[in-house]
C-alpha positions in Angstrom: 158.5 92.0 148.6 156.1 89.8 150.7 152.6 89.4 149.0 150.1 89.5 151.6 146.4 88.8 151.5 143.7 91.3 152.0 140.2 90.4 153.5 138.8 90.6 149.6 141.3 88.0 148.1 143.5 89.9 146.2 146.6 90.1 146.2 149.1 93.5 147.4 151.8 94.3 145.2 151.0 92.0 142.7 150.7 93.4 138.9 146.9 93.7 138.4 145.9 91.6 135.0 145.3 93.2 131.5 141.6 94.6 132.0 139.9 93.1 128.8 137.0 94.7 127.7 133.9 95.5 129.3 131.1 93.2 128.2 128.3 95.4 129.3 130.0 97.8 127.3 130.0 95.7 124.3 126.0 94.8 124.9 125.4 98.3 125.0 127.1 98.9 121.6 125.3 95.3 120.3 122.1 97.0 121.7 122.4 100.7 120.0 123.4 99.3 116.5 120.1 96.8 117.0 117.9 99.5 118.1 119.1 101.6 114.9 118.9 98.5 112.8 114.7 98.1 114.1 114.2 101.7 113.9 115.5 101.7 110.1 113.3 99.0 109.3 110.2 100.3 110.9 110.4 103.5 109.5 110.5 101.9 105.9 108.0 99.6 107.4 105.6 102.9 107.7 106.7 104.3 104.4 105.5 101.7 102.8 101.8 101.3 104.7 101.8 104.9 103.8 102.2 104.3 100.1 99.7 100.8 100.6 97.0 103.5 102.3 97.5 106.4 99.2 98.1 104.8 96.4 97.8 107.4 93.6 97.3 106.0 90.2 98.1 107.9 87.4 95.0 106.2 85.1 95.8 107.7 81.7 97.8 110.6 80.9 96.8 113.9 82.8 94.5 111.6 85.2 95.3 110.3 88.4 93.0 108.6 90.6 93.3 108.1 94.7 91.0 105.1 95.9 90.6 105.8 99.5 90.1 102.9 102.0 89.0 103.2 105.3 88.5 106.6 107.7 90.0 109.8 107.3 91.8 111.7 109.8 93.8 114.4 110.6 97.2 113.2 110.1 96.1 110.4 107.7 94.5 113.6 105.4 97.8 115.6 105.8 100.0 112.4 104.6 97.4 111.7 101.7 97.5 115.5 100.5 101.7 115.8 100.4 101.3 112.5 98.3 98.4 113.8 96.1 100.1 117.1 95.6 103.8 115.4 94.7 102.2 113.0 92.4 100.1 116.0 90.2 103.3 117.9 89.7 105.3 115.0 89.0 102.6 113.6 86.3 101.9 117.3 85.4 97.9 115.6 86.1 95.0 117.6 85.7 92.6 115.8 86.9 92.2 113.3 90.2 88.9 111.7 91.0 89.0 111.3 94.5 87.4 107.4 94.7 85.4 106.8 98.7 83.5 103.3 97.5 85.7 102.0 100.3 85.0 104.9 102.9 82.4 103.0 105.5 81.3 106.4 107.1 81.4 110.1 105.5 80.3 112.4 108.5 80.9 116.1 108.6 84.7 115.6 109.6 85.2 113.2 106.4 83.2 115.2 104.4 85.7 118.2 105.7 89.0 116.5 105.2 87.6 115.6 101.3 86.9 119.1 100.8 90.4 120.0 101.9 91.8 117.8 99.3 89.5 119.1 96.8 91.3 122.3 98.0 94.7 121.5 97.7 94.5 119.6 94.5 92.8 122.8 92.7 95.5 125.3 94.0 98.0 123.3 91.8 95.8 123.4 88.6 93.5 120.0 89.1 90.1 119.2 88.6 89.0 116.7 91.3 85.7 114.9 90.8 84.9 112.5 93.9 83.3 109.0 92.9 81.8 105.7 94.5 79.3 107.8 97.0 76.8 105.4 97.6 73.2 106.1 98.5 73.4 106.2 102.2 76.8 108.3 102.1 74.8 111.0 99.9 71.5 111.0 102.2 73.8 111.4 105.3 75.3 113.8 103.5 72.3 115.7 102.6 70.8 115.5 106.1 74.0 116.9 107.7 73.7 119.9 105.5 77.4 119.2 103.9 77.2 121.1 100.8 79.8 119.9 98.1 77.8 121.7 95.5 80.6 123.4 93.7 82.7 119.7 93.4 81.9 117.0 90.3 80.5 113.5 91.7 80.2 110.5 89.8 78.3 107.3 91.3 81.5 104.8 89.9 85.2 104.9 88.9 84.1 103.8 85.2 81.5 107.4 85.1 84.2 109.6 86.6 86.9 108.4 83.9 84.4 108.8 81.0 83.9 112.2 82.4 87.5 113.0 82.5 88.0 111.7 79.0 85.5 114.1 78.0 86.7 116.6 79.7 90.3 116.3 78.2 88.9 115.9 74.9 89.4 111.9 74.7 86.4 109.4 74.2 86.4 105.6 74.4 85.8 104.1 71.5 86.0 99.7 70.8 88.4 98.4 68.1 87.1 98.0 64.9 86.1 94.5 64.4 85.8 93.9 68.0 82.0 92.6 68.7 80.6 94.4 72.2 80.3 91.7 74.8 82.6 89.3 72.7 85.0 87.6 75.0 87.8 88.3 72.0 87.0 92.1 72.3 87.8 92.6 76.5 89.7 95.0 76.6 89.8 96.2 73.2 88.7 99.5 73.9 91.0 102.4 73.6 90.8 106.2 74.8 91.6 108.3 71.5 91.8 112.3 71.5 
């Protein structure tokens, strides 16, 4: 048989050569497992802000406390609540003091999404006292006419965890020997019930 040329340069009747495999093909495989490889990491990635932005503390046994930095919204209250509500039956907790020293602005909407949580904590059995309101947060408060009347507030962390000794029947008392003010007696005190 006579190989003659075709106007494209191949060659009629010629055995075509082993195809190897596609390399676009290969990229796009390369590309998927690299795309499930990011979208692993930045899903841990967000798991972990989430956990950085709601850190519940369990303080002392049957206390946890939730420092909350920065604004409150919808979806960030949602998230903060699920974790709240895991970590009270997990610790069997029952009481969380709800900590907003680090909340620049409470408005009606913040005031709202705290009252929620105040919710949500109580249907499982918790007490929830809110602490660090500062002056300005509690005159804005007042002169928007939000009424937390029926929730505890303490001005500090340190007065809402002497109230929640007392209210599980602990009090702080300083090591015997231990001189108040003493650099030797930091952190000598202990919670005793």
């Amino acid at each position: 048989m006579r190989e003659q040329k075709t106007e494209v340069g191949a060659y009629v009747g010629q055995a075509k050569p082993a195809s190897r495999p596609d390399r676009t093909e290969e990229r796009n495989v390369a590309d998927l497992q690299t795309t499930a490889s990011q979208a692993a990491l930045l899903e841990e990635q967000r798991r972990t802000i989430l956990e950085l932005q709601t850190p519940v503390i369990q303080v002392w046994q049957g206390i946890l406390a939730l420092p909350i930095v920065g604004s409150l919204d919808t979806a960030r209250t949602q998230e903060m609540n699920e974790i709240l509500l895991e970590r009270i039956v997990q610790t069997g907790s029952e009481i969380v003091i709800l900590d907003i020293t680090a909340v620049p602005v409470v408005d009606t909407v913040v005031a709202k999404h705290l009252l929620e949580t105040v919710a949500v904590a109580r249907l499982l059995g918790a007490e929830v006292l809110i602490v660090g309101i500062s002056t300005r947060t509690a005159l804005t408060m007042v002169h928007l006419g939000i009424d937390i009347s029926g929730v505890v507030t303490r001005t500090t962390l340190a007065k809402g965890l002497e109230w929640s000794f007392a209210r599980l029947g602990l009090e702080v008392v300083p090591v015997r020997g231990a001189a108040r003010g003493d650099a030797t007696g930091v952190g000598t005190e202990t919670a005793t019930g």
